[in-house]
C-alpha positions, 0 to 999 in steps of 0.5 A, spaced: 737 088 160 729 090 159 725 091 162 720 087 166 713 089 164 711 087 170 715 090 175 713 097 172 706 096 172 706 095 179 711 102 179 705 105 175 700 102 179 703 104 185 703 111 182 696 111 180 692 110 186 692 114 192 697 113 197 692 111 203 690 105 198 693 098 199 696 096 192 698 089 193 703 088 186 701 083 180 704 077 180 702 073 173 701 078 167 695 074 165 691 075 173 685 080 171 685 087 174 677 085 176 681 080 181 685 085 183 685 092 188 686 095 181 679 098 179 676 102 173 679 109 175 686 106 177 686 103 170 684 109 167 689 112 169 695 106 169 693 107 161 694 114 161 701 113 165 703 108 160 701 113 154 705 118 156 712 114 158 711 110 151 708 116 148 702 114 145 696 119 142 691 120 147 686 118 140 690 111 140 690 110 148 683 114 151 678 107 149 683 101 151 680 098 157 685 093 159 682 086 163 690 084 164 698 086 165 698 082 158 693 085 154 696 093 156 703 090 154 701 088 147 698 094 147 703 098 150 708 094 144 704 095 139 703 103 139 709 105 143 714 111 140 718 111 146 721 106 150 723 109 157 730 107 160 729 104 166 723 104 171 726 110 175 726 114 167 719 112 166 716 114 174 720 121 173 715 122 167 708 121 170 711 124 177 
């Protein structure tokens, strides 16, 4: 089945941010990151992540500041060149 783009948001989010930090998982795909313990940093690189999972360009992903789960996964689909196999495969990539 595919992928729950949430649930791998959260797995990257959880990679993203140091690990003494609290990550509470996102539960609604339309909850702003400002709402969240996500910051600017975090995102920046959750954006990243998901550029080199999806192979995006740097050139297409390094100005997209998402406000939303939502806005990075129409993001995501509209400039991907890669679709990873599971969460698993896609957390190997930014290990």
């Amino acid at each position: 089945g595919a992928m729950n783009f949430l649930d791998l948001h959260n797995a990257v989010a959880r990679e993203a941010k140091p690990a003494h930090q609290n990550f509470n998982p996102i539960d609604d795909v339309n909850t702003k990151f400002a709402d969240t313990d996500i910051d600017s940093l975090d995102n920046m690189m959750i954006v990243m992540y998901f550029a080199i999972i999806h192979e995006i360009s740097d050139e297409v992903s390094k100005d997209f500041h998402p406000e939303t789960p939502k806005q990075l996964e129409d993001f995501v689909n509209a400039n991907k060149t890669k679709t990873p196999e599971s969460i698993e495969a896609a957390l190997e990539m930014i290990k």
